[in-house]
C-alpha positions as CSV (number, residue, x, y, z in Angstrom):
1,X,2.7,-1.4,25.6
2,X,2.1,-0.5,21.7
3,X,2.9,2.8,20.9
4,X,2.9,3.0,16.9
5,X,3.0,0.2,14.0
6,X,6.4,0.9,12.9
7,X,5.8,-0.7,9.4
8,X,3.9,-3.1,6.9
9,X,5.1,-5.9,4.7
10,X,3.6,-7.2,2.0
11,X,4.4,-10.2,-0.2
12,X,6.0,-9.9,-3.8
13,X,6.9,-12.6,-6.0
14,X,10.7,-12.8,-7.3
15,X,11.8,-10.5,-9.8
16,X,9.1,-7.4,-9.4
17,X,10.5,-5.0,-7.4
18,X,11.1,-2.5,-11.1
19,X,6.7,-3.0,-11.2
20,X,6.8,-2.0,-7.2
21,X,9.2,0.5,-7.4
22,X,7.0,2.2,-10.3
23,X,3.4,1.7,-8.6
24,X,4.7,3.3,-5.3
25,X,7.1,5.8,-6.3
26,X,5.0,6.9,-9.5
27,X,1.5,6.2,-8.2
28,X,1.6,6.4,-4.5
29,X,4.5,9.3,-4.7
30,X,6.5,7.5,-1.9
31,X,10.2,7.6,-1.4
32,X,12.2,4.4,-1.8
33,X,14.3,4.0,1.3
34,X,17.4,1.6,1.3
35,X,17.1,-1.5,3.1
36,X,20.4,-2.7,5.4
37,X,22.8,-4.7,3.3
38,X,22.1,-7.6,4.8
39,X,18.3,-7.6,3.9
40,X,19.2,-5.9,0.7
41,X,20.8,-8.9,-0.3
42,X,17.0,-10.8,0.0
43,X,15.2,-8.6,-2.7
44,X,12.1,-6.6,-2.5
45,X,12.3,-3.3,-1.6
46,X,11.2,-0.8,1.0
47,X,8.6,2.8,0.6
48,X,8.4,5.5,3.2
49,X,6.0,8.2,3.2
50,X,5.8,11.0,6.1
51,X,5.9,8.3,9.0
52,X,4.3,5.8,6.8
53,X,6.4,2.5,6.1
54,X,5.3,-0.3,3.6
55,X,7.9,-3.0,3.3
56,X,7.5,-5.3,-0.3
57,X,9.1,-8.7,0.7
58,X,10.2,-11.0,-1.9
59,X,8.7,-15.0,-1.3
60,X,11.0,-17.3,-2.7
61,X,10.0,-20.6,-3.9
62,X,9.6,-23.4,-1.0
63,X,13.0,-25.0,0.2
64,X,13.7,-28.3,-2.1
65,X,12.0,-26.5,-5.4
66,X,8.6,-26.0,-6.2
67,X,6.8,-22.7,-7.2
68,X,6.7,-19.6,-5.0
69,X,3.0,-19.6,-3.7
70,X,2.9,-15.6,-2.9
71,X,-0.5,-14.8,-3.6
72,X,-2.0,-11.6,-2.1
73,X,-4.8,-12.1,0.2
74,X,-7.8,-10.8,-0.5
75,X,-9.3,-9.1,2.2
76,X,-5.9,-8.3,4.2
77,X,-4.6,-5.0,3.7
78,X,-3.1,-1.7,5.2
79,X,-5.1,1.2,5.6
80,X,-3.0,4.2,5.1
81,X,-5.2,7.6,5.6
82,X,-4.7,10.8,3.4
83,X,-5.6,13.9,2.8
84,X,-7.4,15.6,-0.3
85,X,-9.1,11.7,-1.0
86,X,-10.2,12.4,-4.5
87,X,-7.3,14.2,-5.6
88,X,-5.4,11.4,-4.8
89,X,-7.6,8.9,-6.6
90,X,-7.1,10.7,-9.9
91,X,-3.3,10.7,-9.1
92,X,-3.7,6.7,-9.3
93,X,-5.9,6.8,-12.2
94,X,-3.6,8.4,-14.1
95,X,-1.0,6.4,-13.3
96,X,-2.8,3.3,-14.6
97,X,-3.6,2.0,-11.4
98,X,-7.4,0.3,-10.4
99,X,-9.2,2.0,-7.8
100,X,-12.7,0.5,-6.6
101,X,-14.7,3.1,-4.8
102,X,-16.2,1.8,-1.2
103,X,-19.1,3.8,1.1
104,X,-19.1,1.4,3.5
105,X,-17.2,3.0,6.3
106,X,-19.4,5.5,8.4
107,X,-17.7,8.8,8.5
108,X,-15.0,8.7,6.0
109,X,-14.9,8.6,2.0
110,X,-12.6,5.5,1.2
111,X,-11.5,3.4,-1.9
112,X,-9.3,0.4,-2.7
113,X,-5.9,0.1,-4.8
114,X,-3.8,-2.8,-6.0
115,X,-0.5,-2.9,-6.5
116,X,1.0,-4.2,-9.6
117,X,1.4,-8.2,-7.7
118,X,-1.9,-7.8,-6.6
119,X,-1.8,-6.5,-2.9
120,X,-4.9,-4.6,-1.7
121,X,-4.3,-1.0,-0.2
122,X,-7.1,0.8,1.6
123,X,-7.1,4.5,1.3
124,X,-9.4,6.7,3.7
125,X,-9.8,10.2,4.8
126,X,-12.2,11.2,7.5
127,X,-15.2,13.0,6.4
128,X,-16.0,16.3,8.8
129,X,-18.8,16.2,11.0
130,X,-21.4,18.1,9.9
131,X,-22.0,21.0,11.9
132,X,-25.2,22.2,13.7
133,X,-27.3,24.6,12.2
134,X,-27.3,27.2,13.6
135,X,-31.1,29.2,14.3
């Protein structure tokens, strides 16, 4: 039985984890948390945020050389919810970051965010139900 999605991980090519560390510490005002040694010792670099978890992963180059094909997808994503929505979309603003407004979603205000390597981030926040008038 599923009882909670412990983390995310997204894809990073080698060498960005300063950009990362900047977007989601800065921006997103998440904590860096330290990976075990043993992953450590693999790159990227891990964000925590109440009981929120995004893990960057670092994609090395295929076995036998070539070029490292981490490309961000462009419709997967996390959707992380929040709280004060538009608040929090100045906070990215300001910190340089793109954020694409999106109606789409009955019953919450919600927006996209991309990380410095070009992973998509969903932000929502439930929109209260209107109550009834009352007569």
């Amino acid at each position: 039985m599923l009882t909670a999605v412990d983390h995310v991980q997204l894809a990073a090519p080698p060498g960005t984890e300063d950009a990362l560390r900047t977007y989601y510490t800065g921006a997103l005002g998440m904590t860096e948390i330290p990976k075990p040694p043993v992953l450590a010792a693999r790159g990227g670099c891990w964000f925590q945020a109440g009981a929120v978890q995004l893990h960057l992963g670092i994609e090395e180059a295929p076995a036998g050389g070539g070029k490292c094909h981490c490309r961000p997808s462009a419709k997967a994503h996390p959707g992380l919810r929040v709280t004060a929505i538009e608040a929090y979309a100045q906070r990215l603003t300001a910190h340089g970051a793109r954020v694409e407004w999106d109606g789409d979603l009955p019953g919450h205000r919600r927006f996209y965010s991309w990380d410095p390597v070009g992973n998509r981030l969903e932000f929502l926040e439930p929109v209260p139900a209107a109550l009834p008038e009352s007569g």
